[in-house]
C-alpha positions in Angstrom: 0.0 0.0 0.0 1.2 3.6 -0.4 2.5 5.1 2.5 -0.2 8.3 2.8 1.5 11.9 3.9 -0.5 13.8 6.4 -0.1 17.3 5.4 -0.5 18.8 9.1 2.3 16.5 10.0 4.5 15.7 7.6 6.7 17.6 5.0 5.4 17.9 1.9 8.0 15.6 -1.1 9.4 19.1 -3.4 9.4 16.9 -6.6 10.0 19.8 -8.8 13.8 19.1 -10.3 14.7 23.3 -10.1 18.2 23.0 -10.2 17.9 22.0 -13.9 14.8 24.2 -15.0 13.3 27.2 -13.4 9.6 28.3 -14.4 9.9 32.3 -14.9 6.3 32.8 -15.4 2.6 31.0 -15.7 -0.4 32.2 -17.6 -3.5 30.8 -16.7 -6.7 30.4 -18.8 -9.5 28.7 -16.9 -13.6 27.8 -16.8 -14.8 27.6 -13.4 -17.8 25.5 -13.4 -19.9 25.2 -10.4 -22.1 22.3 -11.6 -19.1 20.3 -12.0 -17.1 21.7 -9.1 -14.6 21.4 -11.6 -11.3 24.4 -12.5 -10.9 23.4 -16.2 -8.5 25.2 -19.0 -5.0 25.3 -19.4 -1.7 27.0 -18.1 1.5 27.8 -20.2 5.0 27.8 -18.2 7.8 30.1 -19.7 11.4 28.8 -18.6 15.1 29.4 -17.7 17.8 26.8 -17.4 18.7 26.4 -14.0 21.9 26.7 -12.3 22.7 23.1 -11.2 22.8 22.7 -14.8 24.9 25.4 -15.5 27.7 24.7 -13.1 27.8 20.4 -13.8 26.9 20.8 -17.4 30.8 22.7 -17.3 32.1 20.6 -14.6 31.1 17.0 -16.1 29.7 13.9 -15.2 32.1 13.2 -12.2 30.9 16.3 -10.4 27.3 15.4 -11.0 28.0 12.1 -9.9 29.6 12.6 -6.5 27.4 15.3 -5.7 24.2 13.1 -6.1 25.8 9.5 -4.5 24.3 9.9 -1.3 20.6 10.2 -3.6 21.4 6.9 -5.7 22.3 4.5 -3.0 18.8 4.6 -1.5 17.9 2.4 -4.7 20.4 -0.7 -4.3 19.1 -2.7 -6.9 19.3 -0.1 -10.1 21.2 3.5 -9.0 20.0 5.4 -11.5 16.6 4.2 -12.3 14.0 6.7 -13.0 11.6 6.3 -9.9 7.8 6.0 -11.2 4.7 5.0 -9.1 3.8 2.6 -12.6 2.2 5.3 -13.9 1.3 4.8 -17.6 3.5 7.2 -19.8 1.0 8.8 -22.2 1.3 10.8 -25.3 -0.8 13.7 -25.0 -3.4 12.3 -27.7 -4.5 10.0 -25.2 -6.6 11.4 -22.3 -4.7 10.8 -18.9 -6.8 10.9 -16.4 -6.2 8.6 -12.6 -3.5 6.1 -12.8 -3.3 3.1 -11.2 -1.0 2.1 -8.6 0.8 -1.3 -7.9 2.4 -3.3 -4.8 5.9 -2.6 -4.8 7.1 -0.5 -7.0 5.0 2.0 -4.9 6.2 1.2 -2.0 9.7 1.7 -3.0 9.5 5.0 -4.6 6.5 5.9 -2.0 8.5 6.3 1.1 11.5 7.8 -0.9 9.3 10.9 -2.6 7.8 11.4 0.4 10.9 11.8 3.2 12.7 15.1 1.6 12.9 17.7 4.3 12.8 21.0 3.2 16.0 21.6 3.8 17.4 19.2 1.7 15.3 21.0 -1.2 17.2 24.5 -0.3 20.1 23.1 -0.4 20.1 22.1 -4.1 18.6 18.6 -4.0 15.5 18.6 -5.5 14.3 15.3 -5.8 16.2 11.7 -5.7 14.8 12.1 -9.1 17.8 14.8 -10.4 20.2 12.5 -9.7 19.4 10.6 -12.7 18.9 13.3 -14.8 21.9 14.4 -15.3 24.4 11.4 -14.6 24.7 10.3 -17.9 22.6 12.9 -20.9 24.2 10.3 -23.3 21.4 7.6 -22.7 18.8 9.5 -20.5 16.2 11.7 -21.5 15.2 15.1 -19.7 12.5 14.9 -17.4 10.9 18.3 -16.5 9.5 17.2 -13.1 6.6 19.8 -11.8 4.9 19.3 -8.0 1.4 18.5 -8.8 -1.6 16.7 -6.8 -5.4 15.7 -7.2 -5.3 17.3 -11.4 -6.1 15.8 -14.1 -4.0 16.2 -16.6 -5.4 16.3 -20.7 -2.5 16.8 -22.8 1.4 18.5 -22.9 2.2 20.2 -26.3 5.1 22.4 -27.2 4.6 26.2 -27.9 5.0 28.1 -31.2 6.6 31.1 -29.7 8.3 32.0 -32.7 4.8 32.3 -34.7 3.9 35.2 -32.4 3.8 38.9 -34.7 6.4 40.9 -33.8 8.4 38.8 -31.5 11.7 38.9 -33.8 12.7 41.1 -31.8 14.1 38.7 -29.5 16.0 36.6 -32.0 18.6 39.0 -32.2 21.3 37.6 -34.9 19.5 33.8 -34.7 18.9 33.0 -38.8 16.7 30.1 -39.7 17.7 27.5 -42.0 14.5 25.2 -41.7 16.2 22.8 -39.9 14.0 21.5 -37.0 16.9 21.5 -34.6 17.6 25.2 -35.0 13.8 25.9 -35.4 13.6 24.4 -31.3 17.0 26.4 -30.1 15.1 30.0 -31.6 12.4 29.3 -29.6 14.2 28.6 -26.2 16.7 31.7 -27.1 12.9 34.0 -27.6 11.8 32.4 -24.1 15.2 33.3 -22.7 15.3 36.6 -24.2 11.5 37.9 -22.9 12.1 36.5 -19.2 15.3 38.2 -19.2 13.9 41.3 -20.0 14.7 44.7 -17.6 12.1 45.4 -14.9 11.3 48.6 -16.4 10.3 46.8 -19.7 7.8 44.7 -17.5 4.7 46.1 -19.3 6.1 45.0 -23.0 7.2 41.7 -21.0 3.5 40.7 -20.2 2.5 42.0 -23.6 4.5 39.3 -25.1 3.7 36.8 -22.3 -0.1 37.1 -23.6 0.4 36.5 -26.7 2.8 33.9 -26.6 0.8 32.2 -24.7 -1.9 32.1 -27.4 0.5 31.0 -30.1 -0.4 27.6 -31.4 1.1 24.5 -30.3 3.7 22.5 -32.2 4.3 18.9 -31.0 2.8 17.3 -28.2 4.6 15.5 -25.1 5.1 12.8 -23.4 3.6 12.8 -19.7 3.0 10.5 -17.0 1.5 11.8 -13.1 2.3 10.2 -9.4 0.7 10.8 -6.6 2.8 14.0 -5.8 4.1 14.8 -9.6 3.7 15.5 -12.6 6.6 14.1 -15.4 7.1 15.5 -18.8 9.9 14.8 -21.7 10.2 15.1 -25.3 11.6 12.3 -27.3 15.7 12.6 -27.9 15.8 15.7 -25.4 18.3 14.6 -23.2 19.3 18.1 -21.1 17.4 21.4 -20.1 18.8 23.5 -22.3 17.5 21.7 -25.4 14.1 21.4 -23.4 11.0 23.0 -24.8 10.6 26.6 -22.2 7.6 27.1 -23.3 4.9 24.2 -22.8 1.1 24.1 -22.6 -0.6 22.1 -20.1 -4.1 21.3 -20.9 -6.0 19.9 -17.3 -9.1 20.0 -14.7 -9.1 19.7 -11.2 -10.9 17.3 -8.9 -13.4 18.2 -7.0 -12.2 16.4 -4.2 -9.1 18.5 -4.9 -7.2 19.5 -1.6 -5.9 23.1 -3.1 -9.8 24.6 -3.0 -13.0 24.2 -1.6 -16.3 24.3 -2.8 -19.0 25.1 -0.4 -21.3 27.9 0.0 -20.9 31.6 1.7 -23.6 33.2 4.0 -26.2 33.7 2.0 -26.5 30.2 0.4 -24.8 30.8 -2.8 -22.1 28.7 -3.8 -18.6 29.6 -4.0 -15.2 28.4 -4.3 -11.7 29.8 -2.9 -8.1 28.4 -2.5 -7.4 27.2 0.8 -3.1 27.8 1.2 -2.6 24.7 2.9 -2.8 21.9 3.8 -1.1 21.0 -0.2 -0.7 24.9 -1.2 -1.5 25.3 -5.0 -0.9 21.6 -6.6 -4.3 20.6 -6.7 -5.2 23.5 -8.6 -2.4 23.7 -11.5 1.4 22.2 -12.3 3.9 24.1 -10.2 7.6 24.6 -8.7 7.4 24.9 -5.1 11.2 24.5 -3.8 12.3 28.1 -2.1 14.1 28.9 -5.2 11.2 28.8 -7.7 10.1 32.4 -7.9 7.9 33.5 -10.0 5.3 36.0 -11.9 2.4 35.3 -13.4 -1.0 36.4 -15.1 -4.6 34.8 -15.0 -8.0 35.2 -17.2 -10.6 33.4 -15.2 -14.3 32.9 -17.0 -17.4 32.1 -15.1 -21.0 32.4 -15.4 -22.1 36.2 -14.9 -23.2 37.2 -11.0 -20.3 35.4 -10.0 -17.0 37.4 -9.2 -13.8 36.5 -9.6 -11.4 38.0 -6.9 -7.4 37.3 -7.4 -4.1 37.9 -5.9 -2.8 40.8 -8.3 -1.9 43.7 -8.8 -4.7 45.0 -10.7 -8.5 45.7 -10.1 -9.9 43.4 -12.2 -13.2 44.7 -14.0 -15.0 41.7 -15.9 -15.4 41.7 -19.9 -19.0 40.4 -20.7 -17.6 37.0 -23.9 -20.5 36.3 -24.9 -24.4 36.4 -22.4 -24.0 34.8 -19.4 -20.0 34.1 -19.3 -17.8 37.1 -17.5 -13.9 37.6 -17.9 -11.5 38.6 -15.2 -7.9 39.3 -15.8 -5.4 39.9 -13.0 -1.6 39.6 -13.4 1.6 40.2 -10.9 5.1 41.3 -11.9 6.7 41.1 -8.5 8.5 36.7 -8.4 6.9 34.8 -5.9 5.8 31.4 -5.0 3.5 29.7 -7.1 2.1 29.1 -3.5 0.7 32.3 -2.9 -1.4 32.5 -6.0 -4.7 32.6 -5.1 -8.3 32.7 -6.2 -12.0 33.2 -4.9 -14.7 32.9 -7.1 -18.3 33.7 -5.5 -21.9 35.8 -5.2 -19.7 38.5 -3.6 -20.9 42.1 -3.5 -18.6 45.6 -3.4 -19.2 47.1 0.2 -18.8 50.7 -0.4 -19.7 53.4 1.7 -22.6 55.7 1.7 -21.4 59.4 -0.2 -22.3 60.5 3.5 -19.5 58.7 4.6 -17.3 59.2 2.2 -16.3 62.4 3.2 -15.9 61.4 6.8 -13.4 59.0 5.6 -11.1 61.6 3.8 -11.4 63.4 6.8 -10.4 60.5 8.9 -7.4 59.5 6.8 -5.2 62.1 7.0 -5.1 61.5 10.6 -2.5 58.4 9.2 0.1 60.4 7.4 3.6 60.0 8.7 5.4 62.9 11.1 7.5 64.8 9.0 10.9 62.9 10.8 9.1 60.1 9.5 8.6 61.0 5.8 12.1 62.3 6.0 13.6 59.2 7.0 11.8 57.0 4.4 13.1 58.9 1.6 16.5 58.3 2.6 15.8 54.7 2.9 18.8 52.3 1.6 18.7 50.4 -2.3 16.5 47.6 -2.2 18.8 44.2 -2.1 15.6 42.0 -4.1 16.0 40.0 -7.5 14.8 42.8 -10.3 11.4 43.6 -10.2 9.1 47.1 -10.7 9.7 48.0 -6.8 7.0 49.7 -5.4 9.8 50.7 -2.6 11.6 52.7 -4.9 8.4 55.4 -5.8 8.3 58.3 -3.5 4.5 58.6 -4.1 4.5 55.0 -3.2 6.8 55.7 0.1 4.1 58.0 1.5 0.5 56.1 0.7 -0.2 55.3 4.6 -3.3 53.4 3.5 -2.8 51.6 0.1 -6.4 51.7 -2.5 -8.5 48.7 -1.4 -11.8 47.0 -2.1 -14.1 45.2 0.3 -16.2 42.2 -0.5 -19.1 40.2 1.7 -21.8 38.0 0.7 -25.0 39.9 0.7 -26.4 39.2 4.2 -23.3 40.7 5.5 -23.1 43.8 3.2 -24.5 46.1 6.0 -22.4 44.7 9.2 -19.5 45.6 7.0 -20.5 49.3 6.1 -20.8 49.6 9.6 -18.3 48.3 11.3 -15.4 46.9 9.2 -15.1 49.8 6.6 -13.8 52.0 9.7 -11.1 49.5 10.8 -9.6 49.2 7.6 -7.6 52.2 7.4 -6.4 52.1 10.8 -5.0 48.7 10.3 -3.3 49.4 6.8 -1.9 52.6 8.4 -0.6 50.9 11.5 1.1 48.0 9.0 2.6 51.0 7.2 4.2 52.6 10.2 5.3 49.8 11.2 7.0 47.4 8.3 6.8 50.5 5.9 5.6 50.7 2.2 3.1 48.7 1.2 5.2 45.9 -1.1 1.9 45.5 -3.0 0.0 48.5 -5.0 -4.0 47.4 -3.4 -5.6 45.0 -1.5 -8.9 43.4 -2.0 -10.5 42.1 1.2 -12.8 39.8 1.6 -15.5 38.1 4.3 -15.0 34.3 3.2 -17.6 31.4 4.8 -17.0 30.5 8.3 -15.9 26.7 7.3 -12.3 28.5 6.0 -10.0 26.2 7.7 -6.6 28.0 6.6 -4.7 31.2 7.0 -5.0 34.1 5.1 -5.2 33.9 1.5 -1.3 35.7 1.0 
C-alpha cells in the first residue's frame, strides 16, 4: 500500500527538479464551473535553465555524480533508475486521467518521494529524481518534473513562440535554415530573451507573455503523473537546455481537490476559494514549489455572470462580458513569488462601499495616518533595495508615503450592512498601522474579503 503523507504533520516531497529548469512565469486560462465543481483550461509555463545545470553541465559527469551519490544509493538494486509509481506514460493524444497504482514499485518509490525535508530541497537537491537526470545525458532523456496533486492532466504540447507577430525582436542575430533542430534552439533563445527582460520593460514583458501564450502548439509531449508529480519529456531531449521553455498544459481539477474548496458563503450561494494549505497550489495547477522557484504570473478566469472572480494581483480586475451569461476577469503580478501564494475566490460577492455621506468622513479621517515629517524624512533616505529585479514599489516616493494603500471590500450579501458599519472604519487604521510599522506597502492594493465561516486555513497571502 502507499504510505499516505498527512499534510499537518508531515513535509510535503518538493518533486520539482529546479536546479535544472526554473519556471519564470505562468499564464493561466481557466472555466470555473460550479455544476461540476470542476477548475478546467489550461496553463503555459515560460522557462530558464537552472543553475545546477549550468555549473555540472561545465564541470562533467564526475561532479554530478559525486554530488548526487548519497541520492542513488537509496535504490540498491538499479542507481540510476527513474523512480515511477507505474504510472502509464502517455502521449498527449490520449486522455490521462487517474493512474493506477501497484504493490511494490509504490512502496519503494512511495516512502522515498515522500521523506525530503525542506531543507534538503534549499540546499540544491531537489528530488532523488535529479540524480538521474543528469548522470549520464548520453542515454537518458530530460525529465521536466513539476509538484502537482489531485489534477487531471489532458495533454502537454510544445509552444509556437516563434509564430507570435512581432516577437523577432528577440531573436537577435539567430537565422533560420529550416532545420528542426535550429527551429527548437530560436524558440528557447525567444523564451530566454522575454524572461530576461529589464524590470522597467515589465509592461512590453506581459505583452509578449499574452500572446505567446496564445500561439499555437507545435508537437505534443510525453507525460505520465504520481501521486505527488507530474513528469514530462520530449523524445531525444536529453538536457534542459535543449528542453522546450515554453509548454502548454491542458488539465481539470478534482473536486475532491485538496488546493480549493467548494462550499457555499452566508447567503446560500455557492462559491469556491483556494485554501493555502494543507497542499498549497498543486491541486489547482502544475507548479515549482522548492524556495528557489520564484515566480510571476497572469490569469484570465471565466465564469457564469453574478459570480466574481477575486485574485491575488496587482490590478483591479473589471469583468469583460464573452458572450451572455460568461464574464472575464484578468489579473496579473510582476513582482516573483511562490506559485504558492497565488490565489483565487470565485463567488456571489458584492462591493461594500460606503454611503457618499460617509465618504467624506473618511477623507477626513485619513489624514489623521500620514507619517510625522521625521518620519517621511527618513523613508526617503531609505537604503537600495537588495531583491531579485522587479518594478519595486519601494523605490516610488508617491508609493513611500501612501499610509493606506487603495482597497476594495467584498461580503456576501447578508453581510453587506455589518460591514459598512463596522469593518469599513477598521480598515484604514489597520493598513496605516502596518505601514508605520514594516513600511511601504510591497503590494499596490488589497482586496478584502469576508469568506464562509468553514475556512480552515490562513490568510489567503
Amino acid at each position: 500500500m502507499e504510505t499516505q503523507l498527512d499534510p499537518m504533520k508531515d513535509d510535503l516531497p518538493l518533486m520539482a527538479n529546479t536546479s535544472y529548469i526554473l519556471v519564470k512565469h505562468y499564464v493561466l486560462d481557466l472555466d470555473v464551473d460550479f455544476k461540476s465543481k470542476v477548475i478546467e483550461g489550461s496553463i503555459v509555463l515560460f522557462f530558464e535553465t537552472g543553475s545546477q545545470y549550468r555549473r555540472t553541465s561545465s564541470a562533467g559527469k564526475e561532479c554530478c555524480q559525486s554530488q548526487f551519490d548519497e541520492t542513488c544509493k537509496m535504490r540498491p538494486s538499479e542507481p540510476c533508475h527513474i523512480p515511477m509509481t507505474n504510472v502509464s506514460t502517455c502521449s498527449s493524444k490520449t486522455e490521462c486521467k487517474d493512474f493506477a497504482v501497484s504493490g511494490k514499485e509504490e512502496e519503494a518509490t512511495s516512502d522515498e518521494n515522500s521523506n525530503h525535508s525542506n531543507n534538503e530541497q534549499a540546499s540544491g537537491i531537489s528530488s532523488s529524481k535529479d540524480c538521474c537526470e543528469i548522470e549520464d545525458h548520453g542515454n537518458k532523456e530530460f525529465l521536466l518534473i513539476l509538484d502537482c496533486c489531485d489534477l487531471s492532466v489532458l495533454k502537454v504540447e510544445e509552444v509556437d513562440v516563434a509564430a507570435v507577430s512581432g516577437i523577432e525582436k528577440f531573436t537577435r542575430s539567430a537565422k533560420l535554415t529550416g532545420v528542426s533542430k535550429e527551429l527548437e534552439n530560436l524558440r528557447n533563445r525567444i523564451v530566454h530573451e522575454l524572461v530576461t527582460l529589464p524590470a522597467d520593460r515589465w509592461k512590453e514583458q506581459l505583452y509578449y507573455f499574452t500572446h505567446c501564450s496564445q500561439a499555437p502548439g507545435c508537437g505534443e509531449l510525453l507525460f505520465s503523473t504520481g501521486t505527488w508529480s507530474l513528469e514530462i519529456r520530449k523524445s531525444g531531449i536529453q538536457t534542459p537546455v535543449d528542453f522546450p521553455h515554453a509548454i502548454r498544459i491542458w488539465y481539470k481539477t478534482k473536486p475532491e481537490g485538496r488546493s480549493v474548496t467548494w462550499t457555499t458563503d452566508q447567503s446560500g450561494r455557492p462559491c469556491v476559494y483556494t485554501m493555502g494549505s494543507p497542499i498549497n497550489n498543486r491541486a489547482l495547477f502544475p507548479c515549482q514549489e522548492p524556495p528557489i522557484a520564484l515566480s510571476t504570473w497572469q490569469a484570465s478566469v471565466r465564469t457564469a455572470a453574478g459570480f466574481v472572480v477575486l485574485m491575488s494581483g496587482e490590478n483591479s480586475a473589471e469583468p469583460v462580458q464573452l458572450q451572455e451569461g460568461i464574464l472575464s476577469w484578468y489579473y496579473y503580478v510582476s513582482m516573483p513569488m511562490p506559485a504558492s501564494t497565488f490565489t483565487i475566490a470565485v463567488g456571489c460577492w458584492q462591493e461594500v462601499k460606503q454611503q457618499s455621506f460617509k465618504q467624506k468622513a473618511a477623507v477626513g479621517t485619513n489624514t489623521e495616518f500620514s507619517l510625522p515629517s521625521s518620519q517621511t524624512d527618513l523613508r526617503w533616505h531609505e537604503e537600495i533595495c537588495g531583491h531579485v529585479e522587479y518594478p519595486c514599489r519601494f523605490q516610488n516616493p508617491a508609493a513611500r508615503l501612501q499610509a493606506v494603500i487603495p482597497y476594495r471590500v467584498f461580503a456576501p450579501w447578508c453581510l453587506m450592512e455589518s460591514c459598512e458599519e463596522y469593518l469599513l472604519q477598521l480598515i484604514p487604521q489597520c493598513l496605516s498601522a502596518a505601514y508605520a510599522t514594516l513600511g511601504t506597502h510591497p503590494f499596490s492594493r488589497l482586496d478584502v474579503l469576508i469568506v464562509p465561516s468553514n475556512f480552515s486555513s490562513l490568510g489567503m497571502a
